[in-house]
Every structure is written in C-alpha cells, then in structure tokens.
C-alpha positions, 0 to 999 in steps of 0.5 A: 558366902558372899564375905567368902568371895569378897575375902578370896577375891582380895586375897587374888587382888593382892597376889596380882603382879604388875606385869602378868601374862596371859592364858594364851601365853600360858596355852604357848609354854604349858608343854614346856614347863610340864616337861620341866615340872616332870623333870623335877626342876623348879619351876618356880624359878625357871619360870615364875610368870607361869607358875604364878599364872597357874597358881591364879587361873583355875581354868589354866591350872585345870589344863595343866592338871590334866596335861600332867595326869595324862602324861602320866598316865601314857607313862604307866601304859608303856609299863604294863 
C-alpha cells in the first residue's frame, strides 16, 4: 500500500507545471469553464491551466463534478 502511494505520488510530481494555478483561481473560473464544457468546446484548449488543475485536485475536480451534475440535474427538471 505504501509503494502504492509513493508511485501515485511520483506519478502527480511528474505531471506538476512550472507554472500552475491555484484552487482559489480554479474556485474563480469554475462557472465558466462547466459552461464551456457543457457546451461541447474543448476545454483542454481553451483553458488548459484548469483543466490540468482539475485533473490534479481531487477536491477541485469533486466541485467541479458536483457543478456539473447539478446543472444537469436543473436541466432534466425544466423538462419533466
């Protein structure tokens, strides 16, 4: 278990940019980029920094997940 860790540790060392941004950045552009994401732009492009953000913050990503099902969630609702 221990090696485990020490391998996924490394591995997120590795994926690590010189210059990243922060949760607090994230928390500020989150609305924009689920909007685009739901919109079927590539994120990855037009905004890579969140993107790998949220691929390495499980606490941001989980916002982001939640961001994401909620609004769906609000569009089934209009629907019924």
């Amino acid at each position: 278990m221990k090696e485990e860790k020490t391998i996924n540790f490394l591995k997120m060392l590795d994926m690590t940019e010189s210059q990243e941004i922060s949760c607090m950045d994230v928390y500020e552009l989150i609305d924009e980029y689920v909007e685009l994401k739901r919109r079927g732009e590539d994120v990855s492009e037009l905004m890579p920094k969140v993107k790998h953000h949220l691929d390495m913050c499980r606490d941001c990503f989980e916002e982001y997940e939640a961001l994401m099902v909620a609004l769906d969630f609000e569009d089934a609702a209009i629907f019924v």
